[in-house]
N, C-alpha and C positions, 0 to 999 in steps of 0.2 A: 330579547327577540323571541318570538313565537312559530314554533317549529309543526307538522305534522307529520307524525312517524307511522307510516304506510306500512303495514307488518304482511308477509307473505309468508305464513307457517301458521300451523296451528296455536292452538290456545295456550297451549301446556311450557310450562317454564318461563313464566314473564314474571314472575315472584318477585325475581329479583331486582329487574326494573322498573316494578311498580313499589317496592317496600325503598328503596334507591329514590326515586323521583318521588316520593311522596315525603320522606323525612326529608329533603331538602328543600321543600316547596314551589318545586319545577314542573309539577303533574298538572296539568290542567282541567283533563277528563282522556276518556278511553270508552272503545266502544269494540264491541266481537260484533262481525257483518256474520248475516245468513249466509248459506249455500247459494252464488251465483246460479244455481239453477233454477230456481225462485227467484229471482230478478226479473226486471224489464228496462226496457231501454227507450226513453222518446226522444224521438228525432224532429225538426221542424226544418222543413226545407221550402222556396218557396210559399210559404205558410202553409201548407199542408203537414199536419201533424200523423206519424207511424209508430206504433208502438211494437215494439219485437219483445216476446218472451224470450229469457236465458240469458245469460252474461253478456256485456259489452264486447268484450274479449273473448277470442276462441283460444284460451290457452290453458294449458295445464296449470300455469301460475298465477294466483289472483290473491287479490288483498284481503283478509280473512277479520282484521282488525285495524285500529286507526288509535293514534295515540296525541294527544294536544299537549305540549308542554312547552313552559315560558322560563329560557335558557340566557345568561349571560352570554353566551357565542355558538355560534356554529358547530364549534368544535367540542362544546359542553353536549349539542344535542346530541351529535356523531358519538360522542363517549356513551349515553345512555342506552342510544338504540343500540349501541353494541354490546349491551345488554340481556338484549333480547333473539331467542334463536332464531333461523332463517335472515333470509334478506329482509333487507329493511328500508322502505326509500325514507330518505330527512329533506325534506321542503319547508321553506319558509312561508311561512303565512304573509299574507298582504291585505294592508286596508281597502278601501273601496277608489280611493286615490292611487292607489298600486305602488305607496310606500309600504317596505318591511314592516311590521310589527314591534 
């Protein structure tokens, strides 16, 4: 199954879950997101299209990086991202059919 680990923390100390998920061949890819303050956000409502500068979210907590990995279970991804410091959301990925991965 195919997991995406939503990382809320900085960059620093994911060594270990990247040197972990990659000798195992569970890493799929990974990516570090810019400063939400650089963002924009479009909306279609209507069909009228708005674009707002600045995060989606007004919160002090935002996703800072994004991790793909393809896990025997759930509880293999749950293991990894715990891993990695700060919170962490584990979601499943889905095909376009809205089966799991």
């Amino acid at each position: 199954m195919k997991f995406q680990l939503s990382v809320y923390a900085d960059a620093q100390g994911h060594e270990a879950f990247v040197t972990t998920a990659r000798q195992a061949g569970e890493l799929i890819s990974g990516h570090a997101l810019a400063d939400p303050s650089i963002s924009a956000v479009v909306r279609v409502l209507d069909g009228v299209v708005t674009v707002t500068d600045g995060p989606y979210a007004r919160d002090r907590e935002h996703v800072t990086g994004q991790y793909v990995v393809d896990c025997e279970s759930r509880e293999r991804a749950l293991e990894l991202a715990a891993l990695l410091p700060g919170g962490v959301e584990v979601r499943p990925l889905m095909d376009p059919a809205g089966m799991e991965m």
